[in-house]
PyMOL commands that place a pseudoatom at each C-alpha (Angstrom):
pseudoatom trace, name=CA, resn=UNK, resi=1, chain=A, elem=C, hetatm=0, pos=[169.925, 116.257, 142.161]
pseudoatom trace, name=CA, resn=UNK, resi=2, chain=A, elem=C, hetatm=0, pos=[170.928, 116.322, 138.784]
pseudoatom trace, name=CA, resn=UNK, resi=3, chain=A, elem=C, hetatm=0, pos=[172.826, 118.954, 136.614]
pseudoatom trace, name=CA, resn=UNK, resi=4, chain=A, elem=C, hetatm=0, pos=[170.728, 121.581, 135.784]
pseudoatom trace, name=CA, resn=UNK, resi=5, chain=A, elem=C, hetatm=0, pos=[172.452, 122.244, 132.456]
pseudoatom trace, name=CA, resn=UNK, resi=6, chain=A, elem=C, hetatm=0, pos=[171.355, 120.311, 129.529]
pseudoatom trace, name=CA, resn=UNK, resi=7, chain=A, elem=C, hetatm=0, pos=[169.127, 117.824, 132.101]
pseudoatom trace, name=CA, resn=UNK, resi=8, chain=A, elem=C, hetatm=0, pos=[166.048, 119.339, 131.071]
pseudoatom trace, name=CA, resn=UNK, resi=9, chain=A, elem=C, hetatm=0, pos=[162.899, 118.440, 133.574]
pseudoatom trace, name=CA, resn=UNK, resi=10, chain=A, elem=C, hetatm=0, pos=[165.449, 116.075, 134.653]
pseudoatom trace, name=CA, resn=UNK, resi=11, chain=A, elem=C, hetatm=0, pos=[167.218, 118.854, 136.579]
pseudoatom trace, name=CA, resn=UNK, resi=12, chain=A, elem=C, hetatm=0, pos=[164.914, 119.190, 139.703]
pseudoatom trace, name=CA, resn=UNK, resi=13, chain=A, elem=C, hetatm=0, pos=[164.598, 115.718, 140.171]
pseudoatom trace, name=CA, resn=UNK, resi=14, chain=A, elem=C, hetatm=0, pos=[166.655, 113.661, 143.263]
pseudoatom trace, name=CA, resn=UNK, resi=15, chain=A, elem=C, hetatm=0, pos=[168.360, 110.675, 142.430]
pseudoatom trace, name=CA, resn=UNK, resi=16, chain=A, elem=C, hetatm=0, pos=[166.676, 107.588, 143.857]
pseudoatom trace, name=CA, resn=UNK, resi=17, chain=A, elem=C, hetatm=0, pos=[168.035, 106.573, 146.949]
pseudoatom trace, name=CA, resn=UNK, resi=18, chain=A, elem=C, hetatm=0, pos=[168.484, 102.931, 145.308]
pseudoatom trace, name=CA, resn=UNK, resi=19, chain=A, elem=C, hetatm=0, pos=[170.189, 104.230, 142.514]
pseudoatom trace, name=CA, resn=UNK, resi=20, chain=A, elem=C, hetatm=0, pos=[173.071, 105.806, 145.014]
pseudoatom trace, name=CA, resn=UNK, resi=21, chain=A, elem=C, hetatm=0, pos=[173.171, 102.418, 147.080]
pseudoatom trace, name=CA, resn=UNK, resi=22, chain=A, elem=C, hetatm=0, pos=[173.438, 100.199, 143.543]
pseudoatom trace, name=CA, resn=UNK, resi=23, chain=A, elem=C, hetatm=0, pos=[176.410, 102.687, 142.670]
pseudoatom trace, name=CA, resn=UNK, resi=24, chain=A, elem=C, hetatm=0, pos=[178.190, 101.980, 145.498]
pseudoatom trace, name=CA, resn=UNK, resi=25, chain=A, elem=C, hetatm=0, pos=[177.999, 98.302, 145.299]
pseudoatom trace, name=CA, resn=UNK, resi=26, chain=A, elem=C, hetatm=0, pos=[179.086, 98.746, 141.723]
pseudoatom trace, name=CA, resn=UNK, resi=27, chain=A, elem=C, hetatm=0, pos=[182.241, 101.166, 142.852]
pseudoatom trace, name=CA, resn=UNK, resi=28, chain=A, elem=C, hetatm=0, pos=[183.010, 98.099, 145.372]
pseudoatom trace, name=CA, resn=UNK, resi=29, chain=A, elem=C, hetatm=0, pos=[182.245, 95.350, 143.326]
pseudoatom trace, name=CA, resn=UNK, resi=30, chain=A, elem=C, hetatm=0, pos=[184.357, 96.650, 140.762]
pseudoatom trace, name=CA, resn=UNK, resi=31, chain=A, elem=C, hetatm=0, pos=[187.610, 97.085, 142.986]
pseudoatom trace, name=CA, resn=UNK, resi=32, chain=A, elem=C, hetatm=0, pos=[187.204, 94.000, 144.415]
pseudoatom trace, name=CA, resn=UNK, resi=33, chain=A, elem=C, hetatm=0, pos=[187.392, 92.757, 141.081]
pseudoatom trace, name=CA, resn=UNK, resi=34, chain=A, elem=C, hetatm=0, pos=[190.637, 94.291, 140.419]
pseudoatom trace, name=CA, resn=UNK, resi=35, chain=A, elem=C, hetatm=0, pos=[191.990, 93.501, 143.417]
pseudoatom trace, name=CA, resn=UNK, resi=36, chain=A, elem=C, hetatm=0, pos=[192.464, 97.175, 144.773]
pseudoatom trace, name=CA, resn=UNK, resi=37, chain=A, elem=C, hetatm=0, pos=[192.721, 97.288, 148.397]
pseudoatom trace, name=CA, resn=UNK, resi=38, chain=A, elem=C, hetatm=0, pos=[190.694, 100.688, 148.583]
pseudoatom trace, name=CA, resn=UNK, resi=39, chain=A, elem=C, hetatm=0, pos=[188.077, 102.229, 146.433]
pseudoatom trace, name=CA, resn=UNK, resi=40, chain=A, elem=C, hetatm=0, pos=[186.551, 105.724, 145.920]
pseudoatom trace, name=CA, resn=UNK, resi=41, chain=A, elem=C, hetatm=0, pos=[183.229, 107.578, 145.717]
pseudoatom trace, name=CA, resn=UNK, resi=42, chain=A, elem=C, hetatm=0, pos=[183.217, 110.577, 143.795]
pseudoatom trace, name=CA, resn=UNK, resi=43, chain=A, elem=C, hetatm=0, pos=[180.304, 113.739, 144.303]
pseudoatom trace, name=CA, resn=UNK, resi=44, chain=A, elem=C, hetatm=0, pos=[180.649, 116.270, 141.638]
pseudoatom trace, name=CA, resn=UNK, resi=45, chain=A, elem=C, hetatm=0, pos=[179.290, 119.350, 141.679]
pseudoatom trace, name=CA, resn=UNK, resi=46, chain=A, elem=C, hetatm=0, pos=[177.125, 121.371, 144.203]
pseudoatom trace, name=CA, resn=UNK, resi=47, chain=A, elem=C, hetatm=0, pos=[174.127, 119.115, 143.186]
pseudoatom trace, name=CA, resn=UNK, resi=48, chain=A, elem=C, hetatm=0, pos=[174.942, 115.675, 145.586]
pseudoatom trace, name=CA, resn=UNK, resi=49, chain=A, elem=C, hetatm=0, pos=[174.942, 118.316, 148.413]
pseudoatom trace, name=CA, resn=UNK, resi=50, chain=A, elem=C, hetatm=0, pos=[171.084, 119.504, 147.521]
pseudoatom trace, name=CA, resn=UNK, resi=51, chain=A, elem=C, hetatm=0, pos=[170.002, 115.870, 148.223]
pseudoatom trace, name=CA, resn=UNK, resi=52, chain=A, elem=C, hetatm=0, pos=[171.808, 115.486, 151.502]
pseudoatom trace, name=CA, resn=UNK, resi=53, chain=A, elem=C, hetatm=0, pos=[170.146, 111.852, 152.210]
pseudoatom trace, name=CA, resn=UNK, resi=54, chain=A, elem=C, hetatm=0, pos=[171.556, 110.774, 149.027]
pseudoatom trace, name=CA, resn=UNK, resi=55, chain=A, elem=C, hetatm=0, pos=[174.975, 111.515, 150.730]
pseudoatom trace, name=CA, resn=UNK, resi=56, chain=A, elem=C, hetatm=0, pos=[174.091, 110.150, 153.435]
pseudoatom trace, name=CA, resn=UNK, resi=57, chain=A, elem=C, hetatm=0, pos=[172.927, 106.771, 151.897]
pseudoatom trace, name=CA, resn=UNK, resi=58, chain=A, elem=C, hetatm=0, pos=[175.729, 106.506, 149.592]
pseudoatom trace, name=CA, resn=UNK, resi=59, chain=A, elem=C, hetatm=0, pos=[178.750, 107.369, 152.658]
pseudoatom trace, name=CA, resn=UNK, resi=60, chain=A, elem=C, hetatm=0, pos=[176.805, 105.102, 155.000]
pseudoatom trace, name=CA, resn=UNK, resi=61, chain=A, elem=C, hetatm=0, pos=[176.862, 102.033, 152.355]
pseudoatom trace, name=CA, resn=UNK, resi=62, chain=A, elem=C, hetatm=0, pos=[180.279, 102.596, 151.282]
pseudoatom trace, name=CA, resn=UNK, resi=63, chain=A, elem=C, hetatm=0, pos=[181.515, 102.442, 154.723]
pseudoatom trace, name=CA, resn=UNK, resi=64, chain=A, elem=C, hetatm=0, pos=[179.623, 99.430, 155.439]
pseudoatom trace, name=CA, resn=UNK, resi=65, chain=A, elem=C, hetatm=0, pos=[181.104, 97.589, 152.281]
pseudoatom trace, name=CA, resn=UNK, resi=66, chain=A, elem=C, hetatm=0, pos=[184.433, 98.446, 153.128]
pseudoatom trace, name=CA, resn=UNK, resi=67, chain=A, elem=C, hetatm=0, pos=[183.912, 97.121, 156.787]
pseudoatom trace, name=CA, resn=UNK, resi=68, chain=A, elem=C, hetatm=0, pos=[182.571, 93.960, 155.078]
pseudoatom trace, name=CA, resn=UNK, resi=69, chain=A, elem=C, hetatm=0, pos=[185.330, 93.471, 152.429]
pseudoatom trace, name=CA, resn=UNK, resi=70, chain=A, elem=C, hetatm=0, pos=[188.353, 94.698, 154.162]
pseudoatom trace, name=CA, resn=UNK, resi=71, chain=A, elem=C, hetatm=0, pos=[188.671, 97.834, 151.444]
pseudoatom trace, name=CA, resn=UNK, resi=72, chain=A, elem=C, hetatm=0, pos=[189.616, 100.994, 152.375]
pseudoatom trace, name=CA, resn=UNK, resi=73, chain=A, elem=C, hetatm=0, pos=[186.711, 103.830, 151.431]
pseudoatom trace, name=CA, resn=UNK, resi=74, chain=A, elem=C, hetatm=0, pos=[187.224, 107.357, 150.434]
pseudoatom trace, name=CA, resn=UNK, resi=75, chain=A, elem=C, hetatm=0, pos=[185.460, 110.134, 149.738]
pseudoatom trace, name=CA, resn=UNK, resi=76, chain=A, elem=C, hetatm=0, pos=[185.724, 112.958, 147.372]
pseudoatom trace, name=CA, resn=UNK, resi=77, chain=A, elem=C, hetatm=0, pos=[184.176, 116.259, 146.591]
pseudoatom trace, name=CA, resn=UNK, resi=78, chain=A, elem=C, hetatm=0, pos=[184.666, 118.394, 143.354]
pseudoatom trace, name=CA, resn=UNK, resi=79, chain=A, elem=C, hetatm=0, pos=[182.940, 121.217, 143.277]
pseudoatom trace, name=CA, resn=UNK, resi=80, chain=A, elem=C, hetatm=0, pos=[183.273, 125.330, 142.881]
pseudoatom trace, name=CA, resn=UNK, resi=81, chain=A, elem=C, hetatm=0, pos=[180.812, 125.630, 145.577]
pseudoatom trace, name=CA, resn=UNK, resi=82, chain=A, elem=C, hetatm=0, pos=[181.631, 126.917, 149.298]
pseudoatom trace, name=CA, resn=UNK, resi=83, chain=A, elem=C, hetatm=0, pos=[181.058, 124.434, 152.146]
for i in range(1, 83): cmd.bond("trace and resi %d" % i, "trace and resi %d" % (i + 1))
show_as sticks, trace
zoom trace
């Protein structure tokens, strides 16, 4: 899901779960770039958590990458919601 301030129609729409994989390869490819022995993925907001298989896509792929390259995934969640 996207923010539903200032996203318009956009608001009630999930992002694709493509989208969240290519993300994640992007996150990766980007700290293997840099040489960075661990790399994060970042959910802001209450939103991610309204489109639980988009969690779910983008955890499972970043876990898989990191088996794969050696990295060291992490997750993070900023939000003002209660979970």
């Amino acid at each position: 899901m996207y923010c539903g301030f200032g996203a318009g129609e956009a608001a009630a729409e999930q992002m694709p779960l493509s989208m969240a994989a290519r993300a994640v390869d992007w996150i990766v490819e980007t700290a293997r770039q840099l040489r960075q022995d661990a790399f994060a993925v970042h959910f802001f907001g209450g939103e991610p958590f309204a489109g639980q298989d988009v969690i779910e896509v983008a955890v499972h792929r970043a876990r898989a990458l990191a088996g794969k390259t050696g990295m060291e995934a992490r997750f993070e969640v900023a939000t003002n919601g209660v979970f």
